[in-house]
N, C-alpha and C positions, 0 to 999 in steps of 0.2 A: 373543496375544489373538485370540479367534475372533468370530466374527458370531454363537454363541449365546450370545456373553456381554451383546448387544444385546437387547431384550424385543424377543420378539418380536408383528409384526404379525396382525390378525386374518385373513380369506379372502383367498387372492390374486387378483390380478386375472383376470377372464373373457377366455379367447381370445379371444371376438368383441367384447374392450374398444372404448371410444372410438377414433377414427383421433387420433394426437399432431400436435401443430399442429409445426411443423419450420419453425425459420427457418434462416437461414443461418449455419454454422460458421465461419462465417470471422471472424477476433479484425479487430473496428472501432476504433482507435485512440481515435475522436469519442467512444466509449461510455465509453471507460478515463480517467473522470475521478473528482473525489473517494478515498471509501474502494478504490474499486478500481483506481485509477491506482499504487496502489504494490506493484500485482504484477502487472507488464508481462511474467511468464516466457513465453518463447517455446512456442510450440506449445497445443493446445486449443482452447476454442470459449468463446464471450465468456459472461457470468453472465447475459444477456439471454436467448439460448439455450437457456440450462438450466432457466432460470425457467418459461417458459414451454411447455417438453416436458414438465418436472414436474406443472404445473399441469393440460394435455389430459389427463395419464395419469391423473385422477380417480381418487388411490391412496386405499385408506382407513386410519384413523388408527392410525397407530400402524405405520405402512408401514417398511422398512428398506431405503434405497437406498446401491447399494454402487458406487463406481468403485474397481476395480482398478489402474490406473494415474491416478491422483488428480493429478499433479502439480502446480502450484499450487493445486489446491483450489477449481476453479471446479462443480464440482457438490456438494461436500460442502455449499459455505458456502451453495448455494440452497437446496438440500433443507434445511439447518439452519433457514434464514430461513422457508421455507414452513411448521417443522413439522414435519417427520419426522426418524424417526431415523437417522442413517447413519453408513458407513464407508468409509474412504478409505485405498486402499495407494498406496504407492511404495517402490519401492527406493535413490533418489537420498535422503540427508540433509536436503540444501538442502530441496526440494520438502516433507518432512516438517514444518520447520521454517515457511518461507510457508505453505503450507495451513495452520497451528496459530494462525500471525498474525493471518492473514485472517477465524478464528473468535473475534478479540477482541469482549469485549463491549461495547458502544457505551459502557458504566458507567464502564469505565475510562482514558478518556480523558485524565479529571484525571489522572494519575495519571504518564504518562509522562514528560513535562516534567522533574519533581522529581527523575523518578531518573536520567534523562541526565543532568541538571546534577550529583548526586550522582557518578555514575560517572565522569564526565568529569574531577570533580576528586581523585580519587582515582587517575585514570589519571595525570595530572600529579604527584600527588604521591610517588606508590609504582611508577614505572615498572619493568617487570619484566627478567630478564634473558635475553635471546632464545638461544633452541637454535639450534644452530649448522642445523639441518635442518627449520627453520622454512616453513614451504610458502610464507608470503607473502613471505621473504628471493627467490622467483621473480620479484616483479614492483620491490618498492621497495627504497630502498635502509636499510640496519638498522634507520637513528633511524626513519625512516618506519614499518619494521613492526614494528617494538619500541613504539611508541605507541600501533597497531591493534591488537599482540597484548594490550596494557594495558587497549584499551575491551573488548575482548573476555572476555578473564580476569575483570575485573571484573561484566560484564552475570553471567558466570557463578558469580561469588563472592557477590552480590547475590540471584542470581533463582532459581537452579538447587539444589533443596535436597536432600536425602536422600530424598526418594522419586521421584528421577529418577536420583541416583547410585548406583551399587554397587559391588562389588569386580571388577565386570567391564569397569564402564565406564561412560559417562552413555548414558543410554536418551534417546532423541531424542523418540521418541514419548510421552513423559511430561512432556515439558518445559511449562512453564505459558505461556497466551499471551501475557502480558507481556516474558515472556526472550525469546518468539520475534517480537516485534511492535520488539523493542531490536535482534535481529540482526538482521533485513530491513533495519533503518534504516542498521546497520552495513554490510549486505552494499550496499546501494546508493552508499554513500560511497565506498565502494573502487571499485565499479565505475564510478563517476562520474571515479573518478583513473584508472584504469587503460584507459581511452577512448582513448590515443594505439595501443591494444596491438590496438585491434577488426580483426578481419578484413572482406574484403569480404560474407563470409556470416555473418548476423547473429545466426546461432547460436555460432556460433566466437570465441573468445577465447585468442591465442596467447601466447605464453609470450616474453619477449624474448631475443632471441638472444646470445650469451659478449660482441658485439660493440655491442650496443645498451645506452644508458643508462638507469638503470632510473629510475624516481619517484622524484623528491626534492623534497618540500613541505616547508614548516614544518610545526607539528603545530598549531599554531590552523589552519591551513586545514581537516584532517582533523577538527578537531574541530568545525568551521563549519560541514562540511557533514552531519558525524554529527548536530549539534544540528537543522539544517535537518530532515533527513528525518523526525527526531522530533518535531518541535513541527506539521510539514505533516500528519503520521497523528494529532498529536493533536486541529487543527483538522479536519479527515473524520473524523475519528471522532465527534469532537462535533456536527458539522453531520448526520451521517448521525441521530444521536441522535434531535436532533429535528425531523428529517425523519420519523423511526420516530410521533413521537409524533401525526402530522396523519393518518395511515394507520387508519382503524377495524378494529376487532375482529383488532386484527395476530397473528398465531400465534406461541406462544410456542418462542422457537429451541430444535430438534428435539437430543439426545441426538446427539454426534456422536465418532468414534472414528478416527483418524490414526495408522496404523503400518504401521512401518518392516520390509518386507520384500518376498518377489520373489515376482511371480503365477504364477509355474512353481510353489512350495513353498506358495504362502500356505492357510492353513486357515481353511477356512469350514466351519461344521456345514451338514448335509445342510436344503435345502429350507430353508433362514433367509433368504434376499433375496426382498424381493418385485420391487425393478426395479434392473436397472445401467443407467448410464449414465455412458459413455468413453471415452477416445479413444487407444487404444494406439498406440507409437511405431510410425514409416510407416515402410516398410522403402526407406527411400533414403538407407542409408548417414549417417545425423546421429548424429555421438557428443554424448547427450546427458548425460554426465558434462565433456565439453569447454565444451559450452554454460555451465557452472556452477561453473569453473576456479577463479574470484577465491573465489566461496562457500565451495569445499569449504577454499582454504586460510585461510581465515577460520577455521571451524570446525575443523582439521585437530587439536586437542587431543582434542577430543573422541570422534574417527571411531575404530571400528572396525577400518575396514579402508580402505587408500590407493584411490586416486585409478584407477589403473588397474588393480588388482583387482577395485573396482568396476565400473568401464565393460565389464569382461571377464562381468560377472552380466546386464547390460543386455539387454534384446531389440532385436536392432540392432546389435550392439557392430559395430566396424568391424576389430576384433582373432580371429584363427582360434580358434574352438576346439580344443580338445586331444583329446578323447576325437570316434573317427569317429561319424558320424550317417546312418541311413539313411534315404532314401526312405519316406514311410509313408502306410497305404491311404486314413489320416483326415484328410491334408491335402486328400485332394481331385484331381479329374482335372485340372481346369485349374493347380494347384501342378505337378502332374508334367508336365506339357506344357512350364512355362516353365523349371521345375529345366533339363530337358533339351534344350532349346535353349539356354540359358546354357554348359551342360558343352559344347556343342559349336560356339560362338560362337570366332570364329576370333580375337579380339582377345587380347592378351596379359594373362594370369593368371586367365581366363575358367571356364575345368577345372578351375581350382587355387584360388587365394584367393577368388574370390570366388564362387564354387561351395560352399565351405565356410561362408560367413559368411551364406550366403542359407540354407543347410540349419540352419544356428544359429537364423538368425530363425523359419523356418515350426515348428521344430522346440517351442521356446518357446511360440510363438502356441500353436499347437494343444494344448500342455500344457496354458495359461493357460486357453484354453476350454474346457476339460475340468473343469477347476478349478470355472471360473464357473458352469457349468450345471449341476454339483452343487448348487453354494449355491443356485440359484434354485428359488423352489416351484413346482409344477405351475402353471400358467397367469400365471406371472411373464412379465415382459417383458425383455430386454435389448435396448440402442439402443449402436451404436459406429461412429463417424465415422472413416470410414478411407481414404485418398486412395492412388490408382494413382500408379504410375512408371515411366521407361524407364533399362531397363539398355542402357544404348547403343541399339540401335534395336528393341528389343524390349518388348514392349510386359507389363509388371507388374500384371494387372489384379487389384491387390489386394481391391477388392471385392470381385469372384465368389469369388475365393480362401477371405476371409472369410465370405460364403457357403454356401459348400462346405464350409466346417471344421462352422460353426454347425450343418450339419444332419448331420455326423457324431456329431457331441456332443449330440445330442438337441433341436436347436431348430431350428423353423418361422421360414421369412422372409415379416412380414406386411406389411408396407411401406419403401419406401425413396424416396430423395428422394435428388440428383443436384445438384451445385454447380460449373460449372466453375471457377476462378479460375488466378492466375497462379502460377509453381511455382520455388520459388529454384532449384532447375535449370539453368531457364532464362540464367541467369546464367553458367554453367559456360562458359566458350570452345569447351570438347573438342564440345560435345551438338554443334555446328554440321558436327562432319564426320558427323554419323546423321542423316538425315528423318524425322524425327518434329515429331509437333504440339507446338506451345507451352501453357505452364499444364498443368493439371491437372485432376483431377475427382475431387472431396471428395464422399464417397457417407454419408448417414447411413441406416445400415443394423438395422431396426425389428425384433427376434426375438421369437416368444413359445413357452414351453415347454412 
């Protein structure tokens, strides 16, 4: 699916646009209540954010705003709610599946309830017979995920119908918001069981070890809590409803398009977006396939492709690439400056691993924005929230980085805004034998083409 298959928008925005009003990126727990507390996914900038950079950008109607790395779906679902039409990639499933959720219609609220207690009772009665290489046989023990693979199976014998399936396999990006508003609720119940498994980094969810005892609940519990999750989206969903209706002259939700694939390959027809806005993975080492462990084995009938084939597509991956990558002139002076003080950083695996896995990530980025500023029309805008790092005591100043690619790839830097805050990093034991500052600095970085 490409972005001309979206109508497109009428003139694009003038270089010398409005200044975007820019609040702070950083996700507020206080805000994540109601319809938006049931998509806590880790990383992005809260729907407050998006709402209101959308809003400064004075786009006009019929505008087409794209985040490339989309994942939960915190700019689609505002551009949608404001009116406009958009698109939203990722390459992770889960993310595919949340963003798809989160564009439920307020309408169908009624609606959930019926078919949990439906599925649920059909999971009980037709329990299925678990593959011996089951993903979720990782965390619980059979009867436990022989019961989860049942609600699951079922959400998908119920919801998921022939023009999501093929002979190739289920299309995730086609899945109806319903199927996808029933697996959230699913994926949350599990990860509400599998809570003893959290790491101290709260993207991390490990796997238990040959010698740890895995989950053993009854199955009313699991079903407790799957009913919970679903009757709590159908109460926010209902409340947001008519909340929606005290709101004048509200616009009606924008044409929106969710799919599944990698912003290195993604295809956009030429000069089809009028604004991005996103927040591509930060290059500090976060495997964001890990972060989404319990999800993928949730889903695990459905996928394409496992678990760490995936994470090996990822921008970021924390796994080497196979094929070598050179140095190249569009990352930028300041990319080559820190490439080259890493290669010659005396610490162990410095030159070698992780001299490779940094040339994986800039090597990506830079493709990805090459990508993006095709799609964008002449005097389009793109904005992307991207936060610095330290590789041991060197300093990753991925803004300028960012920067520097943007105006290899054809785009102007017309404003930016600067956010210090605090950086899981920080947490690390190792960072205390390097002097470096504490937190971080989260840059939302304003381009026009």
């Amino acid at each position: 699916m490409t972005a001309g298959l979206i109508k497109k928008a009428g003139r694009a925005p003038s270089p010398r646009a409005a200044k975007l009003n820019i609040l702070s990126p950083k996700r507020n727990k206080r805000l994540q209540t109601g319809w938006e507390g049931f998509f806590p996914y880790y990383a992005g900038y809260p729907e407050l954010f998006a709402r209101e950079l959308l809003q400064s950008a004075k786009l006009p109607h019929g505008a087409v705003v794209l985040d490339p790395w989309n994942g939960s779906g915190t700019t689609t679902y505002a551009a949608s709610t404001l009116g406009f039409s958009s698109m939203g990639i990722d390459l992770n499933p889960v993310m595919i599946i949340v963003a798809r959720a989160r564009l439920l219609p307020s309408s169908e609220a009624d609606h959930l309830r019926p078919l949990a207690a439906t599925i649920l009772l059909h999971s009980r009665a037709t329990p299925p017979t678990l593959a011996e290489d089951d993903p979720l046989l990782g965390w619980f023990e059979p009867g436990v995920a022989a019961f989860i693979r049942g609600i699951e199976q079922n959400i998908r014998r119920s919801l998921v119908g022939s023009m999501t399936k093929s002979p190739d396999g289920v299309h995730l990006d086609k899945i109806s918001g319903t199927a996808a508003t029933l697996y959230v609720a699913l994926f949350a119940a599990c990860r509400r069981l599998v809570a003893p498994f959290k790491s101290s980094n709260p993207t991390w969810l490990r796997v238990p070890k040959s010698t740890e005892t895995k989950i053993a609940v009854p199955q009313i519990t699991v079903a407790r809590y799957f009913a919970e999750n679903v009757r709590g989206m159908s109460a926010a969903l209902a409340a947001k409803q008519d909340a929606d209706l005290l709101i004048p002259d509200l616009p009606r939700a924008g044409e929106c398009k969710i799919n599944l694939s990698d912003t290195v390959s993604m295809k956009l027809a030429a000069e089809s977006i009028d604004f991005v806005l996103t927040s591509p993975p930060y290059c500090t080492r976060i495997d964001y396939t890990a972060a989404t462990r319990i999800e993928l084995a949730v889903l695990g009938p459905l996928l394409k492709t496992e678990a760490r084939a995936l994470g090996r597509q990822m921008i970021g991956t924390t796994q080497v690439p196979g094929a070598p990558i050179e140095v190249s002139d569009k990352w930028g002076k300041t990319c080559a400056r820190f490439l080259k003080a890493l290669r010659a950083h005396p610490s162990k695996a410095s030159a070698g691993y992780y001299y490779r896995t940094h040339l994986d990530y800039f090597d990506k980025m830079s493709r990805s924005m090459e990508r993006m500023s095709t799609g964008l029309k002449a005097g389009g805008r793109a904005v992307l929230v991207v936060q610095d790092s330290y590789y041991k005591d060197l300093h990753n100043d991925l803004p300028k980085i960012i920067c520097e690619m943007g105006v290899q790839h054809g785009l102007r830097l017309s404003q930016r805004e600067d956010f210090h805050l605090h950086s899981m990093s920080d947490i690390n034991p190792g960072r205390r034998t390097y002097v470096r500052p504490t937190g971080a600095t989260e840059s939302v970085l304003c381009f026009i083409k």
